[in-house]
Steps between C-alpha positions, in 0.01 A plus 500: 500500500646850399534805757226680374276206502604482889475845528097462401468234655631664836289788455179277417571293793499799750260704393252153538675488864381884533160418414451173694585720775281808431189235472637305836509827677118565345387186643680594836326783500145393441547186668590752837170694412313175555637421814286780667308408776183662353562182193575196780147360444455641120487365195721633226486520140759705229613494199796798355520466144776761296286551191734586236459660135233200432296258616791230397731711745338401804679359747410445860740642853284378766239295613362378823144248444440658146221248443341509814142643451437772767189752574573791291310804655497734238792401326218300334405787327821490281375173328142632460591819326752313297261245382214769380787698317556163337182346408313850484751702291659813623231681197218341716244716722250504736143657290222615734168570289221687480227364288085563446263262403136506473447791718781366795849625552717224535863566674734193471809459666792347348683397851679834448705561913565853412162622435446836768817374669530871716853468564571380167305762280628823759826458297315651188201722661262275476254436790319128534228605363636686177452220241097479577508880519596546131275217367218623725573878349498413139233244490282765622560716190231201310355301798277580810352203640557104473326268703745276699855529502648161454862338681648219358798371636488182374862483345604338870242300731328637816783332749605880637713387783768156432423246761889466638509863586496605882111551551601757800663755256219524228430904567877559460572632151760214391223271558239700270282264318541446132266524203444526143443876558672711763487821650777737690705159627169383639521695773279784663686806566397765742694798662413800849490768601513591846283733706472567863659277755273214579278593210463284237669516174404629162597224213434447142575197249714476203272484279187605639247229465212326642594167460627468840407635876723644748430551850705735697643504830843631458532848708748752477769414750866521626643226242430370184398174511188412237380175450265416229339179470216304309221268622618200305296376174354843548598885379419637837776684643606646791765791567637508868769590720625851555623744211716805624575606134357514157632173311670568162543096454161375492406169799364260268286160532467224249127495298261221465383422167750699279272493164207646645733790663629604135133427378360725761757786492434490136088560571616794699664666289223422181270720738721793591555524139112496410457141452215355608505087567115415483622179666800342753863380471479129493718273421506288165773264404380370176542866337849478389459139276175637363700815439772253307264298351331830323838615346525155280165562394503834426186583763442854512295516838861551698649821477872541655459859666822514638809299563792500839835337346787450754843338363640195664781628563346780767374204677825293526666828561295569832477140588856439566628856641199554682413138596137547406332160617193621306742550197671151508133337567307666156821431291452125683101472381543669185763215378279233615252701289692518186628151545197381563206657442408552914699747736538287795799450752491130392537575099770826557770259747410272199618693290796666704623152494483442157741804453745288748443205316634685188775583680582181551446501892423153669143512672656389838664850545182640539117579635282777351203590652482840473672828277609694790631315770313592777343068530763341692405195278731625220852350512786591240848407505830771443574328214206547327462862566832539377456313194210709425668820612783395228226436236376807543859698502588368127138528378368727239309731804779535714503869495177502635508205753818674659281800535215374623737363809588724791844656518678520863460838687327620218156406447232241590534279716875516542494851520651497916720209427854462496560802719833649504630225232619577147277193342236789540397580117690154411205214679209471236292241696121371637488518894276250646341417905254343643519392868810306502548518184767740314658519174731701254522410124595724240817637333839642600755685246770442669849702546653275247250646260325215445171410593379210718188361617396356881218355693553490835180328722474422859222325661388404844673821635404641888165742477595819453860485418395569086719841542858308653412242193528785242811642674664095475361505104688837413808332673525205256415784183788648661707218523398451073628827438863435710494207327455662152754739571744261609496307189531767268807632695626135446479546123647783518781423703 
């Protein structure tokens, strides 16, 4: 063998030494991570993957129980909004009509999560009610009465609330019920005013409406502490507690019966805008496939009067920085709809699963049984999020499935993360907890300038220790990014 041969073969042979070391030192440092008390009785599941310039570049720097399925939390929502941008198309979106036939106004939802979303639609001026205000305003231009007003929400079924979810927590807003037509989150939002001490409070509702009752007996006191809270499988409401300031954030409370909320705001608004309804709002779910039916055969007795279009990609976008439940659950439904022909839970893990299939990912790393996470029922394994994580990197909508993740001490819910750490603007990632239950999987471009890709999961950790578990998962992102830095330093040396 010649010297320069020796010479290369020197130089290979060490910088292989440098790396084996950097990715000893990795494992050293994540395995000392997971020797934390708060993990002694946990179960553990990662998989680090350095993604490369393709798909075929891949290669994998740690792993602890990669296959071992796990409860998710919200982390589920990663799979969820990757399967809809899949199978529905990033072109695809949510159509909320307005039709009238034979005298009746027909309003038919289309599963659409964003519909009067408050906190959603403040970002443009619009208030929850703005969409009906408009039709409302230029229908009355040609129309002043109909007889009934018509809901169909028939693009999902009537099960509102998913069995597995905590029955104690149904009038808090991540437990909002879900249906084929939605209004402001499905959620009731009202907001004081203080008077006198001891008196009573003033309060109005965002929107105003009829459609539900409150009862007050929150007075004006020394603190603010106002509770609102429904009668269950009721709208009747009652504000309490003591209110020592006006409320800029409005105290909310979930709804009952979403469709006839929209269907009933709608009414309202008819009427201020000199509408007269001869009849009620009732519900009628065979509108929408008569509606169909009447396009193929060119039946003129439906008119379309106006039409609510939302892109897919505002929905994905809010489901995974914002962790909407009620996001994640209508993109859920409205697969199993497209799949196959019903918007159930039961059809929309159906087809979530066919997605993983196609990825190749064997059926014993996981149980669906919901699109947000919130059922402890749903299991995953680190692998599997990673694998569809890397799927999702090299697709053709990466641009927007990056986005549509939050970004560390920047936005969503990320946004207080990673405090007084330099991976702050470099962690693109889903959060996810549930009582103990908490995850991290996402995306880290490392110092090395490369990017690489992490789930990190722990289960069966101590109540109440969820905020020590995030400080332990931004350790081992840490420990990626020494890692990264390490090797590259190796190359270069």
């Amino acid at each position: 063998m010649g010297r320069r041969a020796l010479l290369t073969l020197a130089f290979v042979t060490c910088l292989l030494t440098s790396f084996a070391a950097a990715s000893a030192d990795l494992a050293d440092d994540i395995d000392t991570v997971l020797h934390d008390k708060l993990l002694t009785h946990a179960s553990v599941g990662i998989d680090i993957v350095r993604l490369g310039n393709s798909a075929a570049d891949v290669s994998t720097i740690y792993r602890t129980d990669p296959t071992l399925p796990l409860v998710p939390a919200s982390n589920l929502k990663v799979i969820t909004t990757s399967a809809a941008l899949e199978q529905l198309g990033p072109d695809f979106k949510f159509r909320t009509l307005l039709l009238y036939h034979d005298g009746d106004l027909v309003l038919v939802g289309d599963g659409d999560p964003t519909f009067g979303d408050a906190e959603l639609l403040k970002k443009v001026g619009w208030d929850v009610d703005t969409v009906f205000k408009t039709w409302a305003t230029g229908l009355a231009k040609n129309l002043h009465a109909a007889r009934d007003l018509l809901v169909d929400d028939s693009i999902f079924d009537d099960e509102f609330l998913h069995p597995n979810w905590p029955a104690d927590q149904t009038q808090k807003r991540y437990v909002a019920e879900i249906a084929g037509l939605n209004l402001n989150a499905n959620c009731a939002d009202i907001y004081v005013r203080p008077r006198g001490v001891g008196q009573l409070v003033d309060f109005w509702t965002d929107p105003m409406t009829h459609y539900f009752s409150v009862k007050n007996s929150c007075i004006t006191g020394n603190e603010n502490a106002i509770w609102l809270s429904r009668q269950p499988g009721t709208n009747d409401l009652t504000l309490r507690g003591t209110a020592r300031w006006t409320n800029v954030v409005p105290v909310w409370v979930t709804i009952h019966d979403p469709p006839m909320y929209a269907g009933t705001l709608l009414a309202e608004n008819l009427k201020s805008a000199g509408i007269s309804l001869t009849g009620t709002v009732k519900r009628d779910r065979t509108a929408r496939d008569a509606y169909l039916a009447a396009l193929h055969t060119n039946n003129s007795t439906w008119t379309l009067l106006a039409v609510h279009e939302t892109p897919l990609l505002s929905v994905i976008d809010r489901a995974n920085k914002d962790s909407m439940n009620l996001y994640a659950e209508c993109l859920c439904k409205r697969l199993g709809y497209a799949k196959s022909g019903a918007g159930t839970w039961q059809n929309g893990t159906a087809a979530v699963g066919g997605f993983l299939s196609s990825l190749n990912i064997p059926a014993s790393q996981y149980t669906l049984d919901d699109g947000c996470g919130l059922s402890k029922s749903n299991a995953i394994s680190s692998h599997l999020m990673v694998t569809v994580l890397t799927h999702d990197y090299f697709g053709p909508n990466a641009a927007a499935w990056l986005a549509s993740l939050s970004v560390a001490g920047e936005d969503g819910t990320l946004a207080e993360r990673f405090h007084g750490s330099d991976l702050r603007g470099r962690v693109i990632a889903k959060t996810g907890f549930v009582n103990g239950v908490s995850c991290l999987s996402g995306y880290l471009h490392a110092k090395d300038d490369n990017w690489y890709c992490f789930s990190i999961m722990f289960n069966g950790i101590p109540e109440g220790t969820n905020s020590t578990a995030k400080v332990l998962q931004e350790r081992i992102v840490h420990a990626m990014d020494q890692h990264a830095l390490a090797v590259a330093q190796a190359r270069a040396n």
